[in-house]
VOPAGU-2260 file (C-alpha; in pm, 1 decimal, decimal comma):
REM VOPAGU-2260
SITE   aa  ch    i         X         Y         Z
SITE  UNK   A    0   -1208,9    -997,0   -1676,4
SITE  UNK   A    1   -1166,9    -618,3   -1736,0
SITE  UNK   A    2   -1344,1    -389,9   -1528,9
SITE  UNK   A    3   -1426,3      -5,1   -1557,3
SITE  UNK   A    4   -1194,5     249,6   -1447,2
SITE  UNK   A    5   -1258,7     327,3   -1090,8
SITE  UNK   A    6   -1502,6     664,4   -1043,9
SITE  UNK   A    7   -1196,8     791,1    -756,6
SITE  UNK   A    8    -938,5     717,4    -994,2
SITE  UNK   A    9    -669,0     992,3   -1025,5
SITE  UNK   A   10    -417,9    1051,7   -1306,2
SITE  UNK   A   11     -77,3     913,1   -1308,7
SITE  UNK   A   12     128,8    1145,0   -1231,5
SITE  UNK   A   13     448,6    1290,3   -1405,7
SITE  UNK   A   14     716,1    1081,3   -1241,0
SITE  UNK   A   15    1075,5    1166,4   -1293,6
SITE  UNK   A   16    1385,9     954,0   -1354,8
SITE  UNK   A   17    1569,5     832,6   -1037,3
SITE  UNK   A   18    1939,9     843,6   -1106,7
SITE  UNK   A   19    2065,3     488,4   -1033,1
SITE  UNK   A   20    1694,8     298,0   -1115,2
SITE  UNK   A   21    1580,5     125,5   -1478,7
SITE  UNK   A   22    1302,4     -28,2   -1516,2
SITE  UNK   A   23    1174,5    -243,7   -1772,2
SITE  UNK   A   24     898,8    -437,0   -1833,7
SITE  UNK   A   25     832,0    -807,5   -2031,4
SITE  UNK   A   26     569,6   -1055,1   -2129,1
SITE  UNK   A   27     628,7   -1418,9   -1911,9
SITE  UNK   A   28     281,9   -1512,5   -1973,8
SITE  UNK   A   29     133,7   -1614,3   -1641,6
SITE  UNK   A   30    -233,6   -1558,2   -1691,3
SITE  UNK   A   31    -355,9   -1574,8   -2059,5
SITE  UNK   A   32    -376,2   -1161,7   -2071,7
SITE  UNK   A   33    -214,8    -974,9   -2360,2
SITE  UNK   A   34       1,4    -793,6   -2166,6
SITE  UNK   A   35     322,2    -720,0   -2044,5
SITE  UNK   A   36     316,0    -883,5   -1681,8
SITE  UNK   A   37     664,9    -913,4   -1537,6
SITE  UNK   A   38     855,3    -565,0   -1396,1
SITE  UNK   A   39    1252,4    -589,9   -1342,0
SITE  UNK   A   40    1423,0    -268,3   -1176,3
SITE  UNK   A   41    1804,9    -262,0   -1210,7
SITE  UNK   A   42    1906,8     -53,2    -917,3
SITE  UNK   A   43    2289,0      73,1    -918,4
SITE  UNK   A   44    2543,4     -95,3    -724,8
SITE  UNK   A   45    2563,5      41,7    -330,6
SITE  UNK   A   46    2179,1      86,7    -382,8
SITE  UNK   A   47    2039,1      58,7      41,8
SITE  UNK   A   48    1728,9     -97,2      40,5
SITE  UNK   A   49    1430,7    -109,8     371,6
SITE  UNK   A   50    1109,2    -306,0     373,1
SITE  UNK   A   51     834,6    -411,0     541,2
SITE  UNK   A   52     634,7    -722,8     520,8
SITE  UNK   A   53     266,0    -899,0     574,6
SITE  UNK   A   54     204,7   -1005,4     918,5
SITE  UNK   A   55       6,6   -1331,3     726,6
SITE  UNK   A   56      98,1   -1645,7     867,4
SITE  UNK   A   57      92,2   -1838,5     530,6
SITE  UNK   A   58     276,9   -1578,8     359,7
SITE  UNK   A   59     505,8   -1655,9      20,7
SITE  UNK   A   60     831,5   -1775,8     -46,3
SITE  UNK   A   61     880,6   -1422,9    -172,3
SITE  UNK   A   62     795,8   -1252,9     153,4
SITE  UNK   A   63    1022,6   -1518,6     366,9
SITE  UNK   A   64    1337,7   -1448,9     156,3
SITE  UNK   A   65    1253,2   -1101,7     150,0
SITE  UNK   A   66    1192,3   -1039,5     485,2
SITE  UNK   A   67    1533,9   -1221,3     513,6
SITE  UNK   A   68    1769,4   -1084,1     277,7
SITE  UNK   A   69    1604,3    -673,8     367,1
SITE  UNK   A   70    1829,2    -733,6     720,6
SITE  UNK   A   71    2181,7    -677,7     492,9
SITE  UNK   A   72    2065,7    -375,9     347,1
SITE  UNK   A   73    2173,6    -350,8      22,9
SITE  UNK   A   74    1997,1    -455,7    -336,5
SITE  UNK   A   75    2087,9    -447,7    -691,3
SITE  UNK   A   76    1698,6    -538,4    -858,3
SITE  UNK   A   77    1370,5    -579,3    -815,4
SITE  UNK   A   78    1153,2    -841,7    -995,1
SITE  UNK   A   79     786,4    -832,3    -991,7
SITE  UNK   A   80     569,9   -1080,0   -1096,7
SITE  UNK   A   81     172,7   -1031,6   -1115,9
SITE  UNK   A   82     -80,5   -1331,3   -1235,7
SITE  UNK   A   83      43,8   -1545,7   -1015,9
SITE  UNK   A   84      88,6   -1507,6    -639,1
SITE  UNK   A   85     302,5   -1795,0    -592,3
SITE  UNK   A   86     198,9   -1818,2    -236,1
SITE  UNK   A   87      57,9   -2140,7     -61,1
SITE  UNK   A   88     309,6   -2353,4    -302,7
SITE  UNK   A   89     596,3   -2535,3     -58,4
SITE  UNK   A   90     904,1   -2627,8    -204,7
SITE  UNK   A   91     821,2   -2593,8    -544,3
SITE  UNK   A   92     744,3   -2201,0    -521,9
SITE  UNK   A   93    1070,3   -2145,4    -334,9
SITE  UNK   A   94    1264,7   -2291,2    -566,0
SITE  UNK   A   95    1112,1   -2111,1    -840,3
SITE  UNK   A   96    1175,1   -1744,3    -660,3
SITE  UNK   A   97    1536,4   -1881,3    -598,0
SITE  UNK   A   98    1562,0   -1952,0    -969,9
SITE  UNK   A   99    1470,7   -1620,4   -1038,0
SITE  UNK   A  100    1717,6   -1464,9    -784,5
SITE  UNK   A  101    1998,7   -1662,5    -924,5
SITE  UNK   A  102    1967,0   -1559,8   -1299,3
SITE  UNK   A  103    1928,1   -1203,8   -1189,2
SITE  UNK   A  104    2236,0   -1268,4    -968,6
SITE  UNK   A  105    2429,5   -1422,1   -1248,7
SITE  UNK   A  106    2361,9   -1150,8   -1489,2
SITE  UNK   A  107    2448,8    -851,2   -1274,5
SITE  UNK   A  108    2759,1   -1036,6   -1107,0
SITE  UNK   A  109    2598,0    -968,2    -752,4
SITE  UNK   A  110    2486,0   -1170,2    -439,9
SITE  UNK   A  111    2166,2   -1313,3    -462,3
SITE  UNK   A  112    2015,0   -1158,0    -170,2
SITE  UNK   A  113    2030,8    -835,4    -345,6
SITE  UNK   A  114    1797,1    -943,9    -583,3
SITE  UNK   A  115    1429,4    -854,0    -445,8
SITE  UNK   A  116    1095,2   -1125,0    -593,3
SITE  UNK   A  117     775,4   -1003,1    -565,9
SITE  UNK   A  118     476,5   -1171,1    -670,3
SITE  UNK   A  119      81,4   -1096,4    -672,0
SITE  UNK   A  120    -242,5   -1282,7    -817,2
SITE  UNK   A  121    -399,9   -1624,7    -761,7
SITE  UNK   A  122    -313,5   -1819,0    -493,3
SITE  UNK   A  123    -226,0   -2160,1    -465,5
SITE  UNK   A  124      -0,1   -2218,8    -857,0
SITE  UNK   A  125     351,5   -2262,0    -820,7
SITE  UNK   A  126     553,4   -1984,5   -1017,6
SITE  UNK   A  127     618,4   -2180,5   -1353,1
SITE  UNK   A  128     984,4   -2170,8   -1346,4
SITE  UNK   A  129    1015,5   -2189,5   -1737,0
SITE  UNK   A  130     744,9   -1914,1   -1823,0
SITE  UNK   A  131     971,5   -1692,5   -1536,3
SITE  UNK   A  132    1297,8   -1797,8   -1689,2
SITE  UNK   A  133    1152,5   -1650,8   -2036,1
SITE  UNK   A  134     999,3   -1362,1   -1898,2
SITE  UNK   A  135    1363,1   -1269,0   -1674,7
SITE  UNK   A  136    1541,6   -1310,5   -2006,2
SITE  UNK   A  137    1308,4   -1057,5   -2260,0
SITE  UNK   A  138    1318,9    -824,6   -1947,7
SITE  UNK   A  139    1693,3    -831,7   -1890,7
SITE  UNK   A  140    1713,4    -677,9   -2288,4
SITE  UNK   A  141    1385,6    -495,8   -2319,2
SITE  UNK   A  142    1406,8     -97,6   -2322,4
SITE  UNK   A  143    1404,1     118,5   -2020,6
SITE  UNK   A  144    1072,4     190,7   -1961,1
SITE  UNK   A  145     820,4     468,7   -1788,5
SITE  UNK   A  146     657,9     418,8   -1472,5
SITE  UNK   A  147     334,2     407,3   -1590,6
SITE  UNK   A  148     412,3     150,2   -1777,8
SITE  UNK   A  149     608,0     -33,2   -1460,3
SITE  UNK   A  150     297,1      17,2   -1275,8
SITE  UNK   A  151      45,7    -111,6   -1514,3
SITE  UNK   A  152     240,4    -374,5   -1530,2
SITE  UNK   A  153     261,2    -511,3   -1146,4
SITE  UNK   A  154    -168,2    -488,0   -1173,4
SITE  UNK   A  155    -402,9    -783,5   -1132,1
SITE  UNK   A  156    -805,2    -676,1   -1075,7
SITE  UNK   A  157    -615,2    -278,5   -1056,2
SITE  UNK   A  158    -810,9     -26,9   -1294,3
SITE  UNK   A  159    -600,8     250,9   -1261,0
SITE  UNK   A  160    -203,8     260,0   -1266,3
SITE  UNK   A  161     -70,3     419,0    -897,4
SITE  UNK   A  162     238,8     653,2    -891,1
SITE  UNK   A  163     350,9     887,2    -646,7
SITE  UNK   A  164     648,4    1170,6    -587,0
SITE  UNK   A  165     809,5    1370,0    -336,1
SITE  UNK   A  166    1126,1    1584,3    -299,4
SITE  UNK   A  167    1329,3    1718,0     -21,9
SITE  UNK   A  168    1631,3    1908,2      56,5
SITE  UNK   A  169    1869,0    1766,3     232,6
SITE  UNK   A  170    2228,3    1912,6     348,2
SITE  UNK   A  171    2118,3    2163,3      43,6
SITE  UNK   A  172    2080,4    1906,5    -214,7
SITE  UNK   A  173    1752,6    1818,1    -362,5
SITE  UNK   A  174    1635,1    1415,7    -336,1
SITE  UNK   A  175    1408,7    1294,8    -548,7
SITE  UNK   A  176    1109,4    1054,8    -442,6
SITE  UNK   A  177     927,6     828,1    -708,1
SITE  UNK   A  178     719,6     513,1    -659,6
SITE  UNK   A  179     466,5     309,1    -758,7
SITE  UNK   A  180     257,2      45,1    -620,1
SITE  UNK   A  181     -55,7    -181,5    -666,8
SITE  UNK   A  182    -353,3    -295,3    -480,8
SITE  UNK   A  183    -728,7    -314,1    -509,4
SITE  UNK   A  184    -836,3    -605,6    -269,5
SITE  UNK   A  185    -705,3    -821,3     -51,8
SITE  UNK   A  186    -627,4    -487,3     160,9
SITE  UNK   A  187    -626,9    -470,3     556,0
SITE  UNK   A  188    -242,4    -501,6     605,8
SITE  UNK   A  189    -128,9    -474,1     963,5
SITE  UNK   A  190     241,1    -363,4     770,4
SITE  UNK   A  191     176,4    -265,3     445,4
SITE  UNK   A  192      -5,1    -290,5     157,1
SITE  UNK   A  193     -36,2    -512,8    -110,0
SITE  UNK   A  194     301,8    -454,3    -357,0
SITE  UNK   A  195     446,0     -94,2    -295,8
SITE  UNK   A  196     793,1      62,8    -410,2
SITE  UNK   A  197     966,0     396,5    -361,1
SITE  UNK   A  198    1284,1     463,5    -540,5
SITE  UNK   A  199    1504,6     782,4    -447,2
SITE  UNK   A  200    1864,5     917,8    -520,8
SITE  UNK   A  201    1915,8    1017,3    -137,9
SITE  UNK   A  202    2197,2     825,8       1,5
SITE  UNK   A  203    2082,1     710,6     348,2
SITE  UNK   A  204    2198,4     484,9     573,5
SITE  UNK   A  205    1972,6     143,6     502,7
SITE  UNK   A  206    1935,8     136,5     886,7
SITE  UNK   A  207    1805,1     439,0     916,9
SITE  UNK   A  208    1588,3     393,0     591,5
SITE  UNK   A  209    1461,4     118,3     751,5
SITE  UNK   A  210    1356,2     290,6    1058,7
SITE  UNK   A  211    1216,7     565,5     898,1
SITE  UNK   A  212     985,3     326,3     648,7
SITE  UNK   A  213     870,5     136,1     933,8
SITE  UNK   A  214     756,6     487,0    1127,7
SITE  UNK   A  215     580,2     627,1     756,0
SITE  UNK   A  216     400,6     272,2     684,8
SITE  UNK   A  217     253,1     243,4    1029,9
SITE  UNK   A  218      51,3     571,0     982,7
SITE  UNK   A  219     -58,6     496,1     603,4
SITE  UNK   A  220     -29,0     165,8     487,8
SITE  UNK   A  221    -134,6      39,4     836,0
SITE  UNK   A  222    -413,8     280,4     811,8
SITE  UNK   A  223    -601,3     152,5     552,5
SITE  UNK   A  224    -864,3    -119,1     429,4
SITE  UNK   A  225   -1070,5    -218,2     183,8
SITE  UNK   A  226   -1203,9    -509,6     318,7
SITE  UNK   A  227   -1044,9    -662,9     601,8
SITE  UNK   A  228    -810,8    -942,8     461,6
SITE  UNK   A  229    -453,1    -924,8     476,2
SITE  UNK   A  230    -265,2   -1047,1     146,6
SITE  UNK   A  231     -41,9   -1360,2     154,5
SITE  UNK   A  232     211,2   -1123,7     -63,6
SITE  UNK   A  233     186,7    -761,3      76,0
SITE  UNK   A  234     574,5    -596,9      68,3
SITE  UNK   A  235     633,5    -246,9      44,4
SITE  UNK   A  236    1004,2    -146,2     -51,1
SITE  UNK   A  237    1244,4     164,2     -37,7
SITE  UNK   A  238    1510,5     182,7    -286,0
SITE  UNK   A  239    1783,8     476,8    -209,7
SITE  UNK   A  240    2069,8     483,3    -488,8
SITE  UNK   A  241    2254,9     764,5    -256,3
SITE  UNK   A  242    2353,7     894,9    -679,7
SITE  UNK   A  243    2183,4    1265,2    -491,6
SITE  UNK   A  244    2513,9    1391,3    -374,5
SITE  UNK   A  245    2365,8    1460,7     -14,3
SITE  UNK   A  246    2609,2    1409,1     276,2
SITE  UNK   A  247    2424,6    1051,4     368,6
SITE  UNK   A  248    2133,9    1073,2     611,2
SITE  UNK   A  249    2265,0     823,5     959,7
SITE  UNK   A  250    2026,9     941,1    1193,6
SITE  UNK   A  251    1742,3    1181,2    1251,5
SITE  UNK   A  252    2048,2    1475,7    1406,1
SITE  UNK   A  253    2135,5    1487,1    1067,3
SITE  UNK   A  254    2087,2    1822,0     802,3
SITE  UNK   A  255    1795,0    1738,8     590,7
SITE  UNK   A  256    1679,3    1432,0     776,3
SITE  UNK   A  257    1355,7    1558,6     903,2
SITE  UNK   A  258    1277,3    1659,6     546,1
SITE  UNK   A  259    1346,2    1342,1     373,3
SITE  UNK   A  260    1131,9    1155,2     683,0
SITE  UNK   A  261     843,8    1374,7     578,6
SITE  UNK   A  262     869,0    1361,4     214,2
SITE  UNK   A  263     881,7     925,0     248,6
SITE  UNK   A  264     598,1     948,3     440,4
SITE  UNK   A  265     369,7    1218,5     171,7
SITE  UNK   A  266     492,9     938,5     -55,5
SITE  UNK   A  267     344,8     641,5     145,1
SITE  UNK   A  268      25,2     806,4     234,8
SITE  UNK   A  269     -54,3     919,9    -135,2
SITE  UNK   A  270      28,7     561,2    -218,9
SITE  UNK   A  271    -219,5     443,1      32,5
SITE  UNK   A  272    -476,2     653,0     -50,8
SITE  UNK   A  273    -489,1     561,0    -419,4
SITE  UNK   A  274    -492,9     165,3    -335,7
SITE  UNK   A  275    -817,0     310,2    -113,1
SITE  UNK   A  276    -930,0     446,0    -431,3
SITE  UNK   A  277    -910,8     178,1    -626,0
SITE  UNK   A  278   -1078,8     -67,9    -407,5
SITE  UNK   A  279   -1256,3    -332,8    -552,9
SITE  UNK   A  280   -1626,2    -149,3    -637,3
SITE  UNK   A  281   -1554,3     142,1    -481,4
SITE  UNK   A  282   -1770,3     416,5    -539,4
SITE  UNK   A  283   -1718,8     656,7    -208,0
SITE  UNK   A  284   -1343,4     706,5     -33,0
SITE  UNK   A  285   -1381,0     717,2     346,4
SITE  UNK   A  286   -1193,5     922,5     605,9
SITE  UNK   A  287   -1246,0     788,0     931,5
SITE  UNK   A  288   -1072,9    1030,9    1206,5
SITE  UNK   A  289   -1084,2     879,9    1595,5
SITE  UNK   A  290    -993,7    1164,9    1818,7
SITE  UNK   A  291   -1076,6    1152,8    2260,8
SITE  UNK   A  292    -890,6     787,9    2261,8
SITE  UNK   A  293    -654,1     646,5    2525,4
SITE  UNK   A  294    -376,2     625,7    2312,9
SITE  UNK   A  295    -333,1     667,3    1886,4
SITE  UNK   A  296    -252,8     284,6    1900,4
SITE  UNK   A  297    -665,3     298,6    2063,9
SITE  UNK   A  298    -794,4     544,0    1781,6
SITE  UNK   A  299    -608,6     353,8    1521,4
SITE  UNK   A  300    -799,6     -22,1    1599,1
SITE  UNK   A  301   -1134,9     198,8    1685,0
SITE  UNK   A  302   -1077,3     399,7    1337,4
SITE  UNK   A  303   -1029,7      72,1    1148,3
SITE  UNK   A  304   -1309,5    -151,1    1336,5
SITE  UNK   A  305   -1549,9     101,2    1187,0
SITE  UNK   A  306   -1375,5     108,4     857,3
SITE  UNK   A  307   -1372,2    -301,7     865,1
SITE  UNK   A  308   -1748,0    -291,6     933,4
SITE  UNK   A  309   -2002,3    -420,6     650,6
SITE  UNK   A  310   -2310,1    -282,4     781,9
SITE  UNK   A  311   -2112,7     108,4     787,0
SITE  UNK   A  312   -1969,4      56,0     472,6
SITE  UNK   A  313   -2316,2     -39,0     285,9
SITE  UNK   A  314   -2480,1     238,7     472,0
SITE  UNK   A  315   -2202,4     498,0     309,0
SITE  UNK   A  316   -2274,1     289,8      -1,7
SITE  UNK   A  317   -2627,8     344,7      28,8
SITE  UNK   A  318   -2561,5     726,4     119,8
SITE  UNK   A  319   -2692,5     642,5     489,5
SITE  UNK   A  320   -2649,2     848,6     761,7
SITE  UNK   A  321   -2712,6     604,4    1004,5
SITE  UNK   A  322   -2471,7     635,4    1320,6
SITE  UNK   A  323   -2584,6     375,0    1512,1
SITE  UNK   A  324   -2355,8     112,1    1304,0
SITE  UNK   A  325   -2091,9     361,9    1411,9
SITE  UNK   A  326   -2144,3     338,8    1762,9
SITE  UNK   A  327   -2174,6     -49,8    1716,1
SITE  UNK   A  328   -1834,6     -81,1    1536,2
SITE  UNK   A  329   -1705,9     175,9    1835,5
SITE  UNK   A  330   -1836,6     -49,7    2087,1
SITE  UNK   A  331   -1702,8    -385,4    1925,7
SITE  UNK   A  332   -1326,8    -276,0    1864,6
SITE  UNK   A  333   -1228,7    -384,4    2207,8
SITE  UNK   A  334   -1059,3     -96,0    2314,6
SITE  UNK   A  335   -1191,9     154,2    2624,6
SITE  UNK   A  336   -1475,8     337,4    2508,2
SITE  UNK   A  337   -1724,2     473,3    2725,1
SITE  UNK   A  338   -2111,1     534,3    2574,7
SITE  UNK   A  339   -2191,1     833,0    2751,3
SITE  UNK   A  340   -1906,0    1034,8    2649,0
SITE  UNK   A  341   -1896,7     912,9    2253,3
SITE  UNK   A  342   -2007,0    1165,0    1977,9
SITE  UNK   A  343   -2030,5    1115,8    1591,1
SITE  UNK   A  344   -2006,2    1316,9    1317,9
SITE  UNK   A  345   -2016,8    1323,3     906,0
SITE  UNK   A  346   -1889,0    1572,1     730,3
SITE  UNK   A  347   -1822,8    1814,5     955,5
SITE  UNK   A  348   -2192,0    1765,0    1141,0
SITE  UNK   A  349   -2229,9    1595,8    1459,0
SITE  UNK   A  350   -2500,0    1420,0    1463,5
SITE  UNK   A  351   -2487,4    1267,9    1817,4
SITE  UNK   A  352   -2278,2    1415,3    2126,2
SITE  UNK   A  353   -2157,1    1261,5    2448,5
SITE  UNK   A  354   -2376,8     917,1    2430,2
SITE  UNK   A  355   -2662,3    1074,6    2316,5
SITE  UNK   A  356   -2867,7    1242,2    1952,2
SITE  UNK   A  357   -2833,4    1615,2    1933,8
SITE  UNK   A  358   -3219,8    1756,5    1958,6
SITE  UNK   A  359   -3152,6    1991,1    1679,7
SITE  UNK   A  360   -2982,1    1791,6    1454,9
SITE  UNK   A  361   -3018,4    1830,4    1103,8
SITE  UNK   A  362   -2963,8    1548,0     878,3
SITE  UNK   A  363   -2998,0    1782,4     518,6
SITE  UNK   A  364   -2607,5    1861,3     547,1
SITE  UNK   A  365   -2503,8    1497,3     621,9
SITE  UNK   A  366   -2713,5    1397,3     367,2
SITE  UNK   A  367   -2597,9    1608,1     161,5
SITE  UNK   A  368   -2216,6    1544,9     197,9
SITE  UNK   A  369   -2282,9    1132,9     178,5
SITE  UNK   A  370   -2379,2    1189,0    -178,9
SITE  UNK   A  371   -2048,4    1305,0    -231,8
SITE  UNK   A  372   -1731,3    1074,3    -322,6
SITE  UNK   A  373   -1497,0    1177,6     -26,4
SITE  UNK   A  374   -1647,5    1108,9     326,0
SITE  UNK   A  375   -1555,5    1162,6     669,2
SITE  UNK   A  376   -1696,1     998,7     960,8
SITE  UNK   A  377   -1542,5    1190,6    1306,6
SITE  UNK   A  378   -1548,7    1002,6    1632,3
SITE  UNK   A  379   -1464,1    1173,2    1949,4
SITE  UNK   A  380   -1455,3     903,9    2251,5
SITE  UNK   A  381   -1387,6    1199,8    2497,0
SITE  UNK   A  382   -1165,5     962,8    2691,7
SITE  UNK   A  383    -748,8    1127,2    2639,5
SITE  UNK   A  384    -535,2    1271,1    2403,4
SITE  UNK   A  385    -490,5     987,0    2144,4
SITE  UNK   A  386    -614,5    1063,9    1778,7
SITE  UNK   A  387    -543,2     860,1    1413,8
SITE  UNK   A  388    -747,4     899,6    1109,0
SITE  UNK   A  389    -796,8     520,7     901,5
SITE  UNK   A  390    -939,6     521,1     525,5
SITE  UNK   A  391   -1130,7     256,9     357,8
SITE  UNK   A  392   -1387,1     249,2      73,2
SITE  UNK   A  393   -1795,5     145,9      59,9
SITE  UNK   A  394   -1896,7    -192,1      13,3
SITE  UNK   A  395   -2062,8    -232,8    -321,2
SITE  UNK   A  396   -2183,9    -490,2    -493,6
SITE  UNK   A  397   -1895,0    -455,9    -734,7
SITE  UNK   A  398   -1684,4    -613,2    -515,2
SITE  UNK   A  399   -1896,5    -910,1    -482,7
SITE  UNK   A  400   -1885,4    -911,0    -852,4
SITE  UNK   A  401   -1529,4    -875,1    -933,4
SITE  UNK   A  402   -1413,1   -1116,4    -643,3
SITE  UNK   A  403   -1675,6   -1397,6    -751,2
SITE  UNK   A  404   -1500,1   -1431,1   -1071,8
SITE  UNK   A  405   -1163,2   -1354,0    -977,3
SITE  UNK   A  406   -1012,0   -1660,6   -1102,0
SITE  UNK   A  407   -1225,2   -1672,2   -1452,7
């Protein structure tokens, strides 16, 4: 079912080749849609590669080989798959994603670790290995394509294509940042985000790639929700051809490396925020900043038990100002909190301080800003030093809508 372009949607942006990366796109047919629905990335040889996974138990065969093959740090393609989630399948799904990794293999004369399966949609149908088979084949002689088209491609309930850039200069060379990614539901990932990749020219060590994608996804794609569930599938990967000329990036003493580790990160969080975005129904994005905690770990889980919580999210839905679910979801996170010292905010306006309603508050502003789509909700536990800012989306009835006929 086709739904309307999301109200926060944002233009796809102009994204620029990456030396070393071609994409293309092809038709395997996994849901009866009339549209290309398979992505393969040919990535030059001595491409590094870093990732990082879903912490769901009953993950896919994709994210176990994956999570696997990411350790030896190099990767010639990328395959994406979306219709069909392949997840919850046994043998018969890992056999299909190992099917897929040894044509790929075969064709680009490289080890089969180094090719990279992703897949995303309905859970529970093993990966038909002939429809992939097809699809692999019409992909591995299709045209180099854009990334728009890439990233309409790797969609399922999506309503917007996601892209994202970033450059840096490093040892006086400019490196080029460009990725794409998809999401909509099934968001809450303690790691990542549903399907995410970043392709750059830098040449960087994959170790250090590695470390530095772990450090960039735990303050965006950790930081984000639409509605609590974690994806069977969720994988966010970094690509890094090293075709930049840069003296390669080893560690963070090296020229450049500080600017690369902030230009990954702009790339991630811009990512995360337009999965937020596009969140199933979403009519309002939500800023949720925790500052006074015991620790950032602490305002992190407060932030996102108040972005997790129904009863705030209709209330921002309904344009609410109603606090009291904020102290609630405060009080419920399980980390130290103490009520006399908590004050909340929207927009800028405090509407209660230290455990108790301001006497001259004014709700006209706050009301005011909730009709707005971009909303912050501040927190201040008055308790240390520790601050992190979560986003998440209202809860609309569109969500009930689009997820009760997901599989229709």
């Amino acid at each position: 079912m086709a739904h309307d372009v999301s109200p926060l949607a944002r233009p796809f942006p102009a994204l620029p080749a990456i030396a070393g990366v071609t994409p293309r796109v092809a038709r395997a047919g996994y849901k009866d849609w009339g549209r290309c629905d398979l992505t393969y990335v040919e990535l030059a040889e001595g491409t590094a590669v870093a990732g990082v996974f879903t912490r769901n138990v009953c993950c896919s065969s994709e994210v176990e080989l994956g999570r696997a093959n990411v350790k030896q740090g190099r990767a010639r393609a990328l395959v994406v798959n979306a219709g069909n989630s392949n997840a919850f399948t046994g043998y018969r799904g890992r056999e299909a994603v190992e099917a897929i990794m040894t044509q790929v293999a075969g064709q680009l004369g490289c080890p089969q670790e180094q090719v990279f399966v992703s897949s995303t949609g309905v859970i529970g149908l093993p990966l038909p290995k002939d429809k992939a088979k097809a699809g692999i084949e019409a992909a591995l002689t299709a045209e180099p394509c854009s990334w728009e088209e890439a990233a309409n491609t790797i969609g399922t309930t999506d309503t917007f294509a996601k892209g994202a850039m970033a450059t840096a200069v490093v040892g006086g060379k400019t490196v080029t940042l460009a990725a794409i990614i998809k999401g909509s539901g099934m968001i809450a990932p303690d790691m990542a985000t549903m399907l995410g990749y970043i392709f750059t020219d830098c040449a960087i060590a994959p170790g250090y790639l590695q470390e530095l994608l772990s450090a960039a996804n735990q303050r965006t794609f950790s930081c984000i929700t639409v509605d609590s569930d974690t994806s069977t599938s969720d994988t966010v990967l970094a690509f890094a051809t090293g075709q930049a000329g840069n003296q390669q990036i080893n560690c963070g003493g090296c020229p450049g490396a500080d600017a690369f580790a902030a230009a990954l990160e702009d790339v991630c969080r811009q990512l995360a925020h337009l999965v937020v975005r596009d969140g199933e129904g979403a009519q309002k994005f939500i800023a949720v900043t925790v500052s006074g905690a015991v620790s950032d770990d602490s305002a992190r889980r407060v932030g996102l038990s108040i972005a997790n919580s129904p009863l705030v999210k209709t209330a921002i839905a309904g344009e609410d100002a109603n606090w009291g679910r904020v102290v609630m979801a405060v009080g419920k996170a399980g980390e130290p909190a103490d009520r006399d010292r908590l004050s909340i905010g929207f927009g800028g306006t405090w509407a209660a301080k230290e455990g108790q309603p301001l006497p001259d508050y004014d709700e006209a502003p706050v009301a005011a800003h909730l009709k707005g789509q971009d909303i912050s909700i501040e927190v201040d536990l008055g308790m240390g030093d520790g601050r992190a800012t979560v986003w998440t989306c209202d809860l609309t009835h569109g969500y009930i809508s689009i997820n009760a006929d997901y599989r229709s």
